[in-house]
C-alpha positions in Angstrom: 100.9 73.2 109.9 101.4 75.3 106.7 104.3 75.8 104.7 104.8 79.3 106.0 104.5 78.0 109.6 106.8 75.1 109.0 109.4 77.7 107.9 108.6 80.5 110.9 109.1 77.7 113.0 112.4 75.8 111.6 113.9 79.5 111.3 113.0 80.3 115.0 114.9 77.3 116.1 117.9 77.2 113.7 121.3 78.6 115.5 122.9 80.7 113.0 126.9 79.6 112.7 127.8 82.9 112.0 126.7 86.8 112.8 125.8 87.1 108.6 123.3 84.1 108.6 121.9 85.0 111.8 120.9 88.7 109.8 119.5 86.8 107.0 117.6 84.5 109.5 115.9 87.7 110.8 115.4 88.9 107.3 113.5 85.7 106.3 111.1 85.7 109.6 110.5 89.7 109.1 109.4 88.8 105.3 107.5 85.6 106.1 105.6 87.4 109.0 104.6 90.0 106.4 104.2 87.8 103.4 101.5 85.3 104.2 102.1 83.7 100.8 106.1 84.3 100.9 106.8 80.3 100.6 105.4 80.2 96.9 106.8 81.6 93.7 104.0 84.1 93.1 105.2 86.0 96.2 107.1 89.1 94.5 109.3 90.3 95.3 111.0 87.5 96.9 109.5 84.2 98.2 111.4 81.2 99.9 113.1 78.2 98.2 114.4 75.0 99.2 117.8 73.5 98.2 120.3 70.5 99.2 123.9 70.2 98.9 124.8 66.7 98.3 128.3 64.9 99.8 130.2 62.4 99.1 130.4 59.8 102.2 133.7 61.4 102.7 132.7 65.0 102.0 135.2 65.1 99.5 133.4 66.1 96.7 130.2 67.5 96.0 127.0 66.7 93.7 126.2 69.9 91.7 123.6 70.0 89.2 124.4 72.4 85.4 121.0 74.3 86.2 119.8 74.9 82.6 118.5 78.5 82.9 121.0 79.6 84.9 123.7 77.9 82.5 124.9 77.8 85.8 126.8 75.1 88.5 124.4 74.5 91.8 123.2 72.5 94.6 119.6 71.1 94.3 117.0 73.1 95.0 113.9 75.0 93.7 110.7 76.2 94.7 108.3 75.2 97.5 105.0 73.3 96.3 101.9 73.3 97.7 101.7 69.6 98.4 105.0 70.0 100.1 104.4 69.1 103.6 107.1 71.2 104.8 110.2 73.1 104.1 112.2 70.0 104.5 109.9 67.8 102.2 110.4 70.1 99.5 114.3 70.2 99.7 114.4 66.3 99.7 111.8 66.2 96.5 113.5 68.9 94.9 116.8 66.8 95.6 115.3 63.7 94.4 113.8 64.9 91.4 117.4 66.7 90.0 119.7 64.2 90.9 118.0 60.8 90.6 118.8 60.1 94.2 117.1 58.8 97.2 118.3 60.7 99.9 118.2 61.5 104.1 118.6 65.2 104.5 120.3 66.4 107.7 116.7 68.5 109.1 119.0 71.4 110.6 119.2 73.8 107.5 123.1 74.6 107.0 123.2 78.0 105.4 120.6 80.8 104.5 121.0 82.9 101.2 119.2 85.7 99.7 119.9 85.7 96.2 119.1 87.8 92.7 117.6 85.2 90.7 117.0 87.5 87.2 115.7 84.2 85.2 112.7 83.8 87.7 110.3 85.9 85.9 109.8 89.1 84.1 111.7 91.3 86.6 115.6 91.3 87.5 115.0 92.1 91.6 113.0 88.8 92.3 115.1 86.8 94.8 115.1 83.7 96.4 115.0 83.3 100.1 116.8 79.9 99.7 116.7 77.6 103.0 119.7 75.1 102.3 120.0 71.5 103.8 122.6 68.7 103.2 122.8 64.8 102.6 125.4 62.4 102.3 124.8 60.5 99.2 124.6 56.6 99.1 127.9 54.9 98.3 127.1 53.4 94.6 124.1 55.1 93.9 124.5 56.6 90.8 123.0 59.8 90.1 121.1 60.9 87.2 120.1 64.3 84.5 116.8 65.9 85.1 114.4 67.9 82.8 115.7 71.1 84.5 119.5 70.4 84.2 122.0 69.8 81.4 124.4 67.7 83.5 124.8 66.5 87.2 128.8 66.0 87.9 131.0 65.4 91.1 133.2 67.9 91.7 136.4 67.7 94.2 135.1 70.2 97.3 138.2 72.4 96.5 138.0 72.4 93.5 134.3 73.7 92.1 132.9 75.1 89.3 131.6 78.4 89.1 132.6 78.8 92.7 130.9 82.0 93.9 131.4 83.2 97.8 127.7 81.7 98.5 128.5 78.1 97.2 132.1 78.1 98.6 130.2 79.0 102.3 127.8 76.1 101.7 130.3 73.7 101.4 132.6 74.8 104.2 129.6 74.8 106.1 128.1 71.5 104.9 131.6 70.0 105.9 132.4 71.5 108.8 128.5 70.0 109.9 129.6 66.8 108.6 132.7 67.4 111.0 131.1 67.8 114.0 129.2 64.6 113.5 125.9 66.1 111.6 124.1 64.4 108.9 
């Protein structure tokens, strides 16, 4: 199956938690239906991306990477290869190769977002259809810098940096998931 179909089909099956994300859902199948190459970074104006929140066993904190373009605090996550065999497999290589890690992502994304991303490429309206997933990270495994960040850093769940209204969603939802005996 291709990228695009792996992502028509995990979006076709993914129950929205809330009226918003189910909207965005529809967005993302309406643009990957009439995108054909929406799943790579070429697509303009918007193509799909990949990212992982990471937990602590106890979903106390959270793993955030110091993206260094963005100068910015954020889950894993970047762009869909195309030796990726599916949108999955590009969240968990995108979360190995940021944190260090060796991780089991949960295979039911947790949360949707459509974001402005005004550092990918020459124009300010490209966004980033980003499909989110979450892992609980091995107890002792110690995490590590990438080539793409300035710092990787636990943060207490309440208590995180740069904490816009999309990341502080993630992690409610991330935990609530965890909650109801996810991941």
């Amino acid at each position: 199956m291709s990228l695009r179909g792996d992502a028509l089909a995990l979006l076709a099956s993914w129950p929205a938690p809330t009226p918003a994300q189910e909207a965005l859902r529809a967005q993302y199948v309406d643009y990957l239906t009439a995108h054909s190459s929406g799943v790579f970074r070429e697509d303009r104006p918007h193509h799909v991306t990949a990212s992982t929140l990471v937990l602590s066993t106890d979903a106390s904190s959270v793993l955030l990477t110091l993206h260094a373009k963005a100068q910015r605090w954020f889950q894993f996550g970047g762009h869909l290869e195309p030796d990726d065999p599916s949108v999955l497999g590009a969240a968990s290589r995108e979360a190995r190769e940021e944190s260090g890690l060796l991780l089991a992502l949960d295979p039911v994304p947790v949360q949707l977002s459509d974001h402005e991303v005004p550092f990918c490429g020459e124009t300010a309206d490209v966004h980033h259809l980003d499909i989110r997933f979450v892992a609980i990270a091995p107890a002792g495994d110690l995490p590590a810098v990438s080539e793409e960040s300035l710092d990787v850093r636990w943060w207490p769940a309440d208590a995180l940096p740069d904490p816009d209204a999309d990341l502080v969603e993630l992690v409610a939802l991330a935990r609530g998931r965890l909650e109801l005996g996810g991941c």
